[in-house]
C-alpha positions as CSV (number, residue, x, y, z in Angstrom):
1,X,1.0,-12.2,12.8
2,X,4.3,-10.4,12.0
3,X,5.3,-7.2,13.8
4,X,6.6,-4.1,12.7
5,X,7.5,-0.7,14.3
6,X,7.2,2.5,12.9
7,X,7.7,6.5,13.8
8,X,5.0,8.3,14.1
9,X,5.1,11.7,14.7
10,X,3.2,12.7,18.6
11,X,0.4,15.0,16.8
12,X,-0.8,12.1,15.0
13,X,-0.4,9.7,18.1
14,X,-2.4,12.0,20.1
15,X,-5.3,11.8,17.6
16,X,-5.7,8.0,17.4
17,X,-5.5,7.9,21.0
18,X,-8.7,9.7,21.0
19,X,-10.1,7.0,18.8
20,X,-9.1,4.6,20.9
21,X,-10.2,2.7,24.6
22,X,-13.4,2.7,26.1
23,X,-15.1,6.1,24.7
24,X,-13.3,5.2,20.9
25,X,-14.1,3.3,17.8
26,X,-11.1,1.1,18.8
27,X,-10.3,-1.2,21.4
28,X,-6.5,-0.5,21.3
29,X,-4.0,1.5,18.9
30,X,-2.7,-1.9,17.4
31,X,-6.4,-2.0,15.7
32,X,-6.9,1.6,14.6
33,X,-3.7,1.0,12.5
34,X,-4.5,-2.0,11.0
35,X,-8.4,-0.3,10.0
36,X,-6.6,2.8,8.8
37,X,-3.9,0.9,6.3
38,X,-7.3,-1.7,5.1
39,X,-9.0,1.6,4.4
40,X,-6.3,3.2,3.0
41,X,-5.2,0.2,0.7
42,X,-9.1,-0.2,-0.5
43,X,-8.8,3.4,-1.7
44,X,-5.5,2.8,-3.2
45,X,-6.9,-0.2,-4.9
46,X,-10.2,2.2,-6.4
47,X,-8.0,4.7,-7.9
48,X,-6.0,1.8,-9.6
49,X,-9.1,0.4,-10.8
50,X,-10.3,3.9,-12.2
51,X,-6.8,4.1,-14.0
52,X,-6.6,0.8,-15.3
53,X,-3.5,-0.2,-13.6
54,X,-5.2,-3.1,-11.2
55,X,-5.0,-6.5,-12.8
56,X,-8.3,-8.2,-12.6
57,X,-6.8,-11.7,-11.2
């Protein structure tokens, strides 16, 4: 699985640690990001649906 790094700003840190370990949904951060972009890509993919710009292939 490739790797990449990113910036992310220490507010928005602080708020998926609290998602995350043994009192969170997510067993470590690497997870919670890789929920959040799925989510955020199936959404993505809706709105293209509803505006006819995602190719039924």
């Amino acid at each position: 699985m490739p790797k990449i790094s990113v910036e992310v700003p220490q507010e928005l840190l602080a708020d998926l640690d609290d998602h995350v370990g043994k009192e969170g949904k997510f067993v470590n951060r690497s997870e919670a990001i890789r929920a959040s972009i799925r989510k955020t890509l199936d959404m993505l993919d809706e709105i293209d649906q509803r505006q006819g710009r995602l190719d039924d292939e």
